[in-house]
N, C-alpha and C positions, 0 to 999 in steps of 0.2 A: 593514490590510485586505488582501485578496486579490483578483490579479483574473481576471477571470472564465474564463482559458484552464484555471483548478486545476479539476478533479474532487471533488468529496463523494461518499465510497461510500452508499446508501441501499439498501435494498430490492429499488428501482429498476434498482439497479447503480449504475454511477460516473456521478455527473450533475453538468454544470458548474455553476458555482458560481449563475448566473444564473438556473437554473430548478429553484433548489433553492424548499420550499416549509415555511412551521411546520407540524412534527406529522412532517416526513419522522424515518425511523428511521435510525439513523446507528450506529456503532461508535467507540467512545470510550475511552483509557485512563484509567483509577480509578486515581490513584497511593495510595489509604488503602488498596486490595485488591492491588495491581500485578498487574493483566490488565487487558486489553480486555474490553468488556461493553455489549453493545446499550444505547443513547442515542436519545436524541428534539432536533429543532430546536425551539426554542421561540421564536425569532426572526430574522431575516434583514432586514440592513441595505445599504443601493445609496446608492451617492453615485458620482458623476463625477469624477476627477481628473485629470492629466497630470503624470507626478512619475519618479523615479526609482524601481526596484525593486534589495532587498540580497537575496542567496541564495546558496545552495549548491547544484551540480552535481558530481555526479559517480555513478557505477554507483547504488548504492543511494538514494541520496539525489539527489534536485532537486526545489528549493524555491526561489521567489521572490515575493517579500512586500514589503510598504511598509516603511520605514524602523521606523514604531515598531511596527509588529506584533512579539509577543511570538514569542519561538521557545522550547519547550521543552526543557528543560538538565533531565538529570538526573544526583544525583552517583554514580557505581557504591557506592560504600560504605557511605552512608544510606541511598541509595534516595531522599532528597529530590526531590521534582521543582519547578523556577522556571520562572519566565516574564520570560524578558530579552529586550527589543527588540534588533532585528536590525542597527541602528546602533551599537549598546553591544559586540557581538560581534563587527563584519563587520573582518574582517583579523587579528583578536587572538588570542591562544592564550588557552586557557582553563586549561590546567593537568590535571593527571590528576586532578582535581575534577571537571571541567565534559565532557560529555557530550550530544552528541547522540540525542537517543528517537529510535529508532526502532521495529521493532515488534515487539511484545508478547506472549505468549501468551494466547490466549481462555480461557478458562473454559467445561471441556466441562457444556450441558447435557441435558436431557433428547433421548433418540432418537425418532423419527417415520418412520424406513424401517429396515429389514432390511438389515446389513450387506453381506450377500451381494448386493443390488441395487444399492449404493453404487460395490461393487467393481466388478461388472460393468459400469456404465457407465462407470467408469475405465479397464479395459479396454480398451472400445469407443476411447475417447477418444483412447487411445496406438497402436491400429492404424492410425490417420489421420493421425496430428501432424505428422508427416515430411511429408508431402504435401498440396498445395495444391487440398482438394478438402470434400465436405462431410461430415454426423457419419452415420453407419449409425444408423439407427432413431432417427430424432430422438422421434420421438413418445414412446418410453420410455424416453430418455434424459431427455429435460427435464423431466419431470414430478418425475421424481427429483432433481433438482439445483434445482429453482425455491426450496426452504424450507429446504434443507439446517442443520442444528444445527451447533454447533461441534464436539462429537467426530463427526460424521458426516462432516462438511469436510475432520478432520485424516486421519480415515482414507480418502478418496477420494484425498487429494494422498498418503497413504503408498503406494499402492495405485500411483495413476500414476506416481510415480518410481521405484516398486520396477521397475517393466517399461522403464522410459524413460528411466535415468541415463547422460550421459556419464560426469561426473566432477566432483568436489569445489573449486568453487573459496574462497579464502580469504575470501573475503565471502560466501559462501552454503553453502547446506544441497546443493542441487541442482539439475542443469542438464540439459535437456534441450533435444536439436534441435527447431525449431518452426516448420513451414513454414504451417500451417492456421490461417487467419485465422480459422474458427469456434471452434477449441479454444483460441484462445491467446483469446478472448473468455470463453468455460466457465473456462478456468484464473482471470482476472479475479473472475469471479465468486465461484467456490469459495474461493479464495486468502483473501480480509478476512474470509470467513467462520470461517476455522479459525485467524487472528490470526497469519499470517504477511506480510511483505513478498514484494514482487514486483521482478521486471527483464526487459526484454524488450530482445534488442539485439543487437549482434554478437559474431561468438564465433568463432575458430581452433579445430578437431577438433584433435584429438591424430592423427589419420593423415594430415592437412594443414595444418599448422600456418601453413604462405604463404596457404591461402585461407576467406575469411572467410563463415560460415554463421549465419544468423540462429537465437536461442536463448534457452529462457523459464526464468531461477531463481528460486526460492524462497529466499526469504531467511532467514539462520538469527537466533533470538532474541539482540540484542544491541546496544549502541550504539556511536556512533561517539566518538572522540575526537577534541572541537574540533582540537586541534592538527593534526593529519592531513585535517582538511577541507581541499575547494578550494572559496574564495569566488568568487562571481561577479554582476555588475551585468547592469543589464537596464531597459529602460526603456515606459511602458502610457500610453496616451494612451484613457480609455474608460472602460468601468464598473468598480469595485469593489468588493465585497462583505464582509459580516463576519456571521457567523452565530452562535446562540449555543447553548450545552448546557452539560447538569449537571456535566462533569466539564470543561469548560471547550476539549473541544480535539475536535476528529474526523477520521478516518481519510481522507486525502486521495489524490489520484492526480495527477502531474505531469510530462509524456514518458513513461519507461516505469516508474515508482519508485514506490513507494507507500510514505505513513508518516503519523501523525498530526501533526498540524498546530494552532496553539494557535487561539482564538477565544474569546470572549465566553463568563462564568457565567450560568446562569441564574439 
């Protein structure tokens, strides 16, 4: 089980795990299609316990889960995807077999706005980011971003880091500076919708590398290898939760990380 500080993406946006509800729509990876592809809750389960938590922390990834909650292992070469409890893996090497999911690409579908309006509130979006202030023209920016499609998603986020790149790190696609708590909320949003990972956090510029500036990446499509993780313990005195869907896992958010996370089949 999970408890209740984890995030579920929905509709919603990212909602804890406590005030998730059956019927919310969710984002889920299909290992038979390998992409992500909107999903439904079909049950949500609360129990109380006091126990210890196993996970992994570090940039891309943080996660932490009950002992026998399932963590998704995929093998790069088949493409296999498992569900091994987090006691069975915590401290082990996995071998260049055994892989952490993380995330996936979406599957673009059908469009509902005009590219050109997509971009322009991307635009908008990166004239602000820098600065701790609010969005220019909210009223036609959100309207646009509230339903957004997955090729419309991909191409909002191509659009804002065309104008807003620093620079390339080894675990991501791209980074940029982010001082605007409303954009780096928008970014949240857009972000599950176009089947990328997230990271929000600190970050050395390349023109000062002694001083530390806060900075939002986009994760590029790929997994981790167990071997290269860092484990870490954690402990919840409270509620926990376990939810369920068709594909068996959904798209989580945990400090500033996001990845699919395993749960219950329907």
């Amino acid at each position: 089980m999970i408890p209740d500080r984890i995030k579920i993406w929905t509709t919603r946006g990212f909602v804890h795990a406590g005030d998730l509800t059956a019927g919310d729509k969710v984002i889920s990876y299909n290992p038979s299609r390998g992409c992500t592809e909107n999903d439904t809750i079909s049950m949500v389960q609360t129990d109380w316990q006091q126990l210890g938590l196993m996970g992994l922390k570090q940039a891309s990834i943080f996660i932490s889960v009950t002992p026998d909650h399932p963590l998704l292992i995929i093998n790069p070469y088949t493409k296999e995807l498992s569900r091994i409890p987090a006691e069975e893996l915590f401290l082990k090497n996995g071998g260049k077999y055994k892989r952490f999911l993380t995330n996936k690409s979406f599957e673009p579908f059908k469009r509902t706005n005009a590219l050109e309006d997509i971009e322009w509130t991307a635009r908008l979006a990166v004239s602000v980011s820098r600065f701790n202030q609010g969005v220019m023209y909210p009223d036609s920016i959100y309207p646009v971003l509230k339903d957004l499609t997955a090729i419309e998603a991909q191409a909002w986020l191509n659009t804002f880091f065309h104008w807003n790149i620093l620079r390339r790190r080894t675990q991501y696609m791209k980074t940029c500076l982010l001082r605007s708590e409303a954009i780096k909320a928008m970014l949240y949003h857009v972000a599950p919708r176009a089947g990328v990972g997230t990271y929000y956090g600190p970050f050395k510029t390349k023109a000062h590398y002694s001083k530390w500036t806060q900075a939002f990446s986009i994760a590029k499509e790929g997994d981790t290898n167990i071997n290269r993780l860092h484990w870490a313990m954690d402990r919840h005195e409270g509620l926990f939760y376990n939810i369920a869907t068709k594909n068996g896992n959904a798209l989580a958010k945990f400090g500033s990380s996001t990845y699919p996370i395993a749960c219950e089949y329907t």
